[in-house]
Z-matrix of the N, CA and C atoms (Angstrom, degrees):
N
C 1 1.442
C 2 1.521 1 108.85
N 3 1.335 2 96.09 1 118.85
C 4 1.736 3 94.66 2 155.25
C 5 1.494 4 149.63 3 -63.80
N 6 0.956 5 110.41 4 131.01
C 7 2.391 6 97.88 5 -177.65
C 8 1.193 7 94.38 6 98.90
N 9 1.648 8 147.24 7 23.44
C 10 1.407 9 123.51 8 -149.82
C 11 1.655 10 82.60 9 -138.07
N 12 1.283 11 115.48 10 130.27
C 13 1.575 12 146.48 11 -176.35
C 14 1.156 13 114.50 12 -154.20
N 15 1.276 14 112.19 13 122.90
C 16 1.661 15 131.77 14 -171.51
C 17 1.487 16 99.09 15 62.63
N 18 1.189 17 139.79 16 6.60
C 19 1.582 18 128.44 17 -177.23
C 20 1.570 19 117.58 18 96.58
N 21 1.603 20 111.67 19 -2.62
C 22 1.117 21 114.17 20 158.06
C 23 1.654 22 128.60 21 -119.18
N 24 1.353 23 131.39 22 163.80
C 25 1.417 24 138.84 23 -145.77
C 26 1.459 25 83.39 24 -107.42
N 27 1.861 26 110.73 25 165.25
C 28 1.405 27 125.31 26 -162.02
C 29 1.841 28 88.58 27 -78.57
N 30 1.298 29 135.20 28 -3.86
C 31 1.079 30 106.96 29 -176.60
C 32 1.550 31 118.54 30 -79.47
N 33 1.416 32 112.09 31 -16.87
C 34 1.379 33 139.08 32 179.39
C 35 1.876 34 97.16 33 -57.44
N 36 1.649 35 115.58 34 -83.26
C 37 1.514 36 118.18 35 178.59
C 38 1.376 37 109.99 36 -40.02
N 39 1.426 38 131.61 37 -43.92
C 40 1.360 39 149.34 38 -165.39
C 41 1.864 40 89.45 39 -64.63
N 42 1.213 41 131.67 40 -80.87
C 43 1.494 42 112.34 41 172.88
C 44 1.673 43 115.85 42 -38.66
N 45 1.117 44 112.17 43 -62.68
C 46 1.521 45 104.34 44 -171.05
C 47 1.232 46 110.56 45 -45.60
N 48 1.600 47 126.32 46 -52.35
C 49 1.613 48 111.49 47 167.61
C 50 1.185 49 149.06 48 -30.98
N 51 1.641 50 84.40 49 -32.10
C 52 1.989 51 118.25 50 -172.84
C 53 1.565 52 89.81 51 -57.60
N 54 1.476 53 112.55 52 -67.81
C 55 1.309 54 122.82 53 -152.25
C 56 1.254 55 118.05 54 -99.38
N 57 1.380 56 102.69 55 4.12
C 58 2.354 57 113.31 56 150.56
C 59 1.356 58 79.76 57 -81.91
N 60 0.884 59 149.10 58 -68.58
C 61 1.468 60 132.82 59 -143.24
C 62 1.477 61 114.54 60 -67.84
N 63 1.617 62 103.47 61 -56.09
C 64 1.638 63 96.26 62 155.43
C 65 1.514 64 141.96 63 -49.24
N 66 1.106 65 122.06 64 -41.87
C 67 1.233 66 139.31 65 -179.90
C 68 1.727 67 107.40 66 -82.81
N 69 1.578 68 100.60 67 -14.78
C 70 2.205 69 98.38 68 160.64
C 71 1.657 70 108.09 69 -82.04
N 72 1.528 71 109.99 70 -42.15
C 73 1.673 72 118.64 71 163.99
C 74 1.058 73 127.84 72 -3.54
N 75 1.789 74 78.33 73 -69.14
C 76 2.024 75 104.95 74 -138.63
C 77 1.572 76 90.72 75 -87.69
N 78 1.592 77 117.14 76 -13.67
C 79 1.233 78 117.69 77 178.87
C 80 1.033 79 126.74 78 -74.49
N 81 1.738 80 106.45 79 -35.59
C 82 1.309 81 109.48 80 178.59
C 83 1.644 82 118.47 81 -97.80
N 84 1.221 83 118.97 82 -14.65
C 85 1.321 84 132.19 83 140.60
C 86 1.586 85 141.62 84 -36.23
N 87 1.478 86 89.43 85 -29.77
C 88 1.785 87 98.41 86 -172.15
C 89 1.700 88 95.68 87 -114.45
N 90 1.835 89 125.88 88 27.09
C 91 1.304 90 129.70 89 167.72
C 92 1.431 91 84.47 90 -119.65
N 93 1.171 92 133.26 91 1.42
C 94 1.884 93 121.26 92 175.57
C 95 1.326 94 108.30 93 -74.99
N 96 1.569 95 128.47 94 176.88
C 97 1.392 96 108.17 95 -156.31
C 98 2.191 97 56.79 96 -144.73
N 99 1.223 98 86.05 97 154.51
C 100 1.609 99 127.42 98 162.67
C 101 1.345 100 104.54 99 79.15
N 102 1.603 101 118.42 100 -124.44
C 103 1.774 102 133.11 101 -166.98
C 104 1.738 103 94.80 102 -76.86
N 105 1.319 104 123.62 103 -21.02
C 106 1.633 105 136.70 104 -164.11
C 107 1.482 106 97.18 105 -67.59
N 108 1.225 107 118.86 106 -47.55
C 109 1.883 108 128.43 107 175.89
C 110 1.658 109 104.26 108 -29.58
N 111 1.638 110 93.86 109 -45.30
C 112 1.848 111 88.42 110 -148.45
C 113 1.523 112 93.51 111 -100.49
N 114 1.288 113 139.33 112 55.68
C 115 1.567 114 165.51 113 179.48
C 116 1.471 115 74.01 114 -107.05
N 117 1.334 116 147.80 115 -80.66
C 118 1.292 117 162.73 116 -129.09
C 119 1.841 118 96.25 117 -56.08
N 120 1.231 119 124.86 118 -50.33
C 121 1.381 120 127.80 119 158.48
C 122 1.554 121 125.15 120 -45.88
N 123 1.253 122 109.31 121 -63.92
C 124 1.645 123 91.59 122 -179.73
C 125 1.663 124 119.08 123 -65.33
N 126 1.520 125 106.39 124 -28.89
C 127 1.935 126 113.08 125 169.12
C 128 1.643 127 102.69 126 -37.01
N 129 1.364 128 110.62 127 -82.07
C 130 1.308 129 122.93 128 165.41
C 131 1.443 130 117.26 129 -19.78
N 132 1.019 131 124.68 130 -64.82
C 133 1.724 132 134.16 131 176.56
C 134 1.684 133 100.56 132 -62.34
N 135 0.977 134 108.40 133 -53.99
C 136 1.368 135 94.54 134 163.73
C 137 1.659 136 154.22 135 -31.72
N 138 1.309 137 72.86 136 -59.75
C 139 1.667 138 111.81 137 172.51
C 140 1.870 139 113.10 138 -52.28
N 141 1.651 140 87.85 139 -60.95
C 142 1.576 141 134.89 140 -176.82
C 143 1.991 142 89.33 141 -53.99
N 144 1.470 143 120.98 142 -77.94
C 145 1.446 144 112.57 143 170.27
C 146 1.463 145 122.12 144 -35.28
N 147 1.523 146 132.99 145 -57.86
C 148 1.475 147 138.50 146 -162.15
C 149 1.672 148 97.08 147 -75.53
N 150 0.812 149 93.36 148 -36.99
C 151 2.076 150 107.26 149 176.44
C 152 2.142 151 103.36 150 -47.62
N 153 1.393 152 102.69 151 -65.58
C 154 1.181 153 116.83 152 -164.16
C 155 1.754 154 88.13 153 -76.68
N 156 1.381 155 136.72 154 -52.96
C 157 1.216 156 111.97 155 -154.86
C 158 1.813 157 112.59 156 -77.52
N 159 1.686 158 100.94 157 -10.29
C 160 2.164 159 101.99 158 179.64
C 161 1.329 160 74.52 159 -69.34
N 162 1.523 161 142.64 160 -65.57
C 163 1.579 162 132.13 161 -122.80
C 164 1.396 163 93.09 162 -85.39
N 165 1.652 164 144.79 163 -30.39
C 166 1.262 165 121.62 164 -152.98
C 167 1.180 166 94.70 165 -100.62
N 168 1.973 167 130.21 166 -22.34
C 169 1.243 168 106.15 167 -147.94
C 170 2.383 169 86.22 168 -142.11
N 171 1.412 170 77.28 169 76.73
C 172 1.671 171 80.10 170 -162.14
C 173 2.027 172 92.56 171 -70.62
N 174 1.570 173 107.80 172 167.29
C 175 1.143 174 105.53 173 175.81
C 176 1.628 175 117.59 174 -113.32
N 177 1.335 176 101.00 175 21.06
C 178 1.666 177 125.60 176 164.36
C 179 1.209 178 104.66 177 -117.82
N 180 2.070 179 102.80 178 157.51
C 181 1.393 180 105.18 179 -176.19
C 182 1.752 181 87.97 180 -84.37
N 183 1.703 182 122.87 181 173.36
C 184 0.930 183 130.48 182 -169.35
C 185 1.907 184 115.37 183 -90.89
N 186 1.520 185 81.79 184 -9.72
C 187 2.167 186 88.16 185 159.69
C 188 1.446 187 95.85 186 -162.21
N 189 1.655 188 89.72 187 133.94
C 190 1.148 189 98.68 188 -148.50
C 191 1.747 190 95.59 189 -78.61
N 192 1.214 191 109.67 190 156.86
C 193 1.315 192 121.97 191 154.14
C 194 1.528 193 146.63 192 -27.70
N 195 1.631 194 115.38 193 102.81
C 196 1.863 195 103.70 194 -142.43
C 197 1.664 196 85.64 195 -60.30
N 198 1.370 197 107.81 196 -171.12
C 199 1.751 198 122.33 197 176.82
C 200 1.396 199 99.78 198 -95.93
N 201 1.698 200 95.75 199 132.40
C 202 1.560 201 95.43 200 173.88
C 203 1.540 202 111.93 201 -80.49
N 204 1.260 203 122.23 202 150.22
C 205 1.463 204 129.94 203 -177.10
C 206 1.665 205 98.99 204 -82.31
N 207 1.127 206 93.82 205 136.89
C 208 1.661 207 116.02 206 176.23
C 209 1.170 208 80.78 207 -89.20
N 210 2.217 209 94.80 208 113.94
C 211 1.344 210 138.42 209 126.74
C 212 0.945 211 130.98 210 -42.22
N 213 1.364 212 134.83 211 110.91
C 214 1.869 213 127.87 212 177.11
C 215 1.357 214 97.57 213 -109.18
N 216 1.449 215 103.60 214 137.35
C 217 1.430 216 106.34 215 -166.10
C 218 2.069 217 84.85 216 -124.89
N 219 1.199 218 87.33 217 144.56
C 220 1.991 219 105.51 218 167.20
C 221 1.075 220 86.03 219 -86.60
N 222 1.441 221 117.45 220 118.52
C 223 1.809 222 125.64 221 148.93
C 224 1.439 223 103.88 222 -77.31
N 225 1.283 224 117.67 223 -73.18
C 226 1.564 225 129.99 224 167.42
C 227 1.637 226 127.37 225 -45.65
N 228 1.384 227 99.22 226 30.58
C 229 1.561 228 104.47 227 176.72
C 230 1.480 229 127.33 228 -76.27
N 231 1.318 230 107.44 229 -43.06
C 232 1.491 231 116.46 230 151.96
C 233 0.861 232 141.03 231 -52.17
N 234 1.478 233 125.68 232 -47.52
C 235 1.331 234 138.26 233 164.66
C 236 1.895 235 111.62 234 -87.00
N 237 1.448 236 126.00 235 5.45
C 238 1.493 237 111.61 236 156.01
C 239 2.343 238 105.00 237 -87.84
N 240 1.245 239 94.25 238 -18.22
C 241 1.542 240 103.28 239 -177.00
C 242 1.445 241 124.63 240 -63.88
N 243 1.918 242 97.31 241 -31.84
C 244 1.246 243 123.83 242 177.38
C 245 1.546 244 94.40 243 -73.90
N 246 1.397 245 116.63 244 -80.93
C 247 1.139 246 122.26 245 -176.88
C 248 2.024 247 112.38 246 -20.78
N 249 1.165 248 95.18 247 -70.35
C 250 1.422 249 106.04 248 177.31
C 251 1.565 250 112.53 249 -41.70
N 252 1.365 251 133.32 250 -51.24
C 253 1.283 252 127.27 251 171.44
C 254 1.378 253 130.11 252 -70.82
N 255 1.261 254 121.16 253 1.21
C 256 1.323 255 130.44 254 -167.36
C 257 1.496 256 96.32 255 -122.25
N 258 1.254 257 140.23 256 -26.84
C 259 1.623 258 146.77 257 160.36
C 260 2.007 259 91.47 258 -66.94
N 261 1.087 260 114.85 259 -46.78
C 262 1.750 261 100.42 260 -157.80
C 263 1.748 262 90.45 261 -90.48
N 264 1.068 263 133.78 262 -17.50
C 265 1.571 264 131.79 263 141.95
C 266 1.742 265 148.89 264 -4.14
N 267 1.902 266 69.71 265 -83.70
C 268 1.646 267 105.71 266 150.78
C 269 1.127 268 122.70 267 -69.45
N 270 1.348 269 127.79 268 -44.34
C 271 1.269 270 128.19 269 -172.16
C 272 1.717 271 113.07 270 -69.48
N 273 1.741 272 114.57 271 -34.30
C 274 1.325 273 118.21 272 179.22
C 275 1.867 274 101.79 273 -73.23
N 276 1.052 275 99.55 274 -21.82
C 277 1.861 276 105.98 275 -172.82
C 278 1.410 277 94.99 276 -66.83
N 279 1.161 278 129.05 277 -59.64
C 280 1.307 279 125.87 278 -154.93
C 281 1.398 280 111.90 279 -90.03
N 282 1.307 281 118.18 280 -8.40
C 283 1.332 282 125.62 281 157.43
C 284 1.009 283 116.55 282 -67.63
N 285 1.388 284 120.42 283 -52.34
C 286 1.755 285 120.40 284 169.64
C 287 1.289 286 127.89 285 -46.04
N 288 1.577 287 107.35 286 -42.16
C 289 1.229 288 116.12 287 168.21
C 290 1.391 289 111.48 288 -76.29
N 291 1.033 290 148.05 289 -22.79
C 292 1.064 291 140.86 290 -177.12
C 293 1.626 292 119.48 291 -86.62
N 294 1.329 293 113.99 292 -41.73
C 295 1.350 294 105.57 293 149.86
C 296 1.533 295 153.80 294 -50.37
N 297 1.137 296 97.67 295 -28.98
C 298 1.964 297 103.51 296 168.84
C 299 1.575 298 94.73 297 -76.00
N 300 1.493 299 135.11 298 -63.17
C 301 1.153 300 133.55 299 146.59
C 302 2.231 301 113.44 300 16.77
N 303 1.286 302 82.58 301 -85.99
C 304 1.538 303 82.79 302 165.27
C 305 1.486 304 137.28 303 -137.61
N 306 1.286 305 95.98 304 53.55
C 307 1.214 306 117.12 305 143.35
C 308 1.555 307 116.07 306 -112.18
N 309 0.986 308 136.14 307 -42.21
C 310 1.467 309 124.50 308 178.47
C 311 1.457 310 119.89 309 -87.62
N 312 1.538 311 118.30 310 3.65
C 313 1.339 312 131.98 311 158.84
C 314 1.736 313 101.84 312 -20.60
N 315 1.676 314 107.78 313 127.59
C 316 1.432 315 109.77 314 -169.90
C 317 1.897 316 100.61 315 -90.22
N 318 1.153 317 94.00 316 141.43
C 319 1.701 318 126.43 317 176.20
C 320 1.315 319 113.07 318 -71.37
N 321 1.271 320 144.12 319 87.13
C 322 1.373 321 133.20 320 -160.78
C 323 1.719 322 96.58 321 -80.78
N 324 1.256 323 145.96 322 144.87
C 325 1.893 324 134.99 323 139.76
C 326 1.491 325 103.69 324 -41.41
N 327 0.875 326 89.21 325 156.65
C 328 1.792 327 107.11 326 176.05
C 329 1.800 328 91.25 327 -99.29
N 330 0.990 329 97.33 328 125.29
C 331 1.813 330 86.34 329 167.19
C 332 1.554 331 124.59 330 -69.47
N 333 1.398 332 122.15 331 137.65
C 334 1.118 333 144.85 332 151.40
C 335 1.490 334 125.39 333 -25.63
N 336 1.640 335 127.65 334 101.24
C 337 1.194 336 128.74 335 -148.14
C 338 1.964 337 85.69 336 -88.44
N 339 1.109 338 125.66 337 124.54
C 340 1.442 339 149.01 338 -176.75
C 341 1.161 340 77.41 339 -79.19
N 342 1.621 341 126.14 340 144.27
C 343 1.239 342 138.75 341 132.88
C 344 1.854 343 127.66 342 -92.26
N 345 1.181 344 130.60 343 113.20
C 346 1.379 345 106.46 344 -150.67
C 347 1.851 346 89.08 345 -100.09
């Protein structure tokens, strides 16, 4: 998996940022003096929206997808089958022929030593 540190996905850091960022705000917001204080509410609501829309509407599934196993497919299955029957073909052909060959190979007599 990609984006994945410590075992969690960037949507995980992506909140925590939300709410360092809010919580630097609301800090420096709640040292403002008058109507400026209550800025500190919509930050929050803010925060509070981007919060709810990573968690409800993530753009990963929530486990990820096992790995598909690489399929090997025979393209050449037909034509190694062909191949194969047309080699064991030949090969029975020339066996045939090759056997009368030598098996009926002629037997000459040895000639008969004449004593004179």
């Amino acid at each position: 998996m990609s984006g994945v540190v410590f075992g969690v996905g960037t949507g995980v850091f992506l909140i925590a940022l939300v709410w360092i960022v809010v919580l630097v705000f609301s800090i420096v917001l709640s040292r403002a003096s008058g109507p400026t204080r209550l800025a500190i509410i919509p930050v929050f609501l803010l925060g509070l929206v981007v919060t709810l829309v990573l968690v409800f509407f993530p753009r990963a599934p929530e486990v990820p997808s096992p790995l598909k196993d690489i399929e090997i497919v025979d393209t050449f299955f037909i034509g190694r089958y062909v191949l194969l029957s047309l080699v064991s073909v030949v090969f029975l052909a020339a066996l045939f022929m090759l056997l009368p060959l030598h098996l009926l190979e002629p037997v000459y007599a040895k000639p008969l030593r004449t004593t004179h």
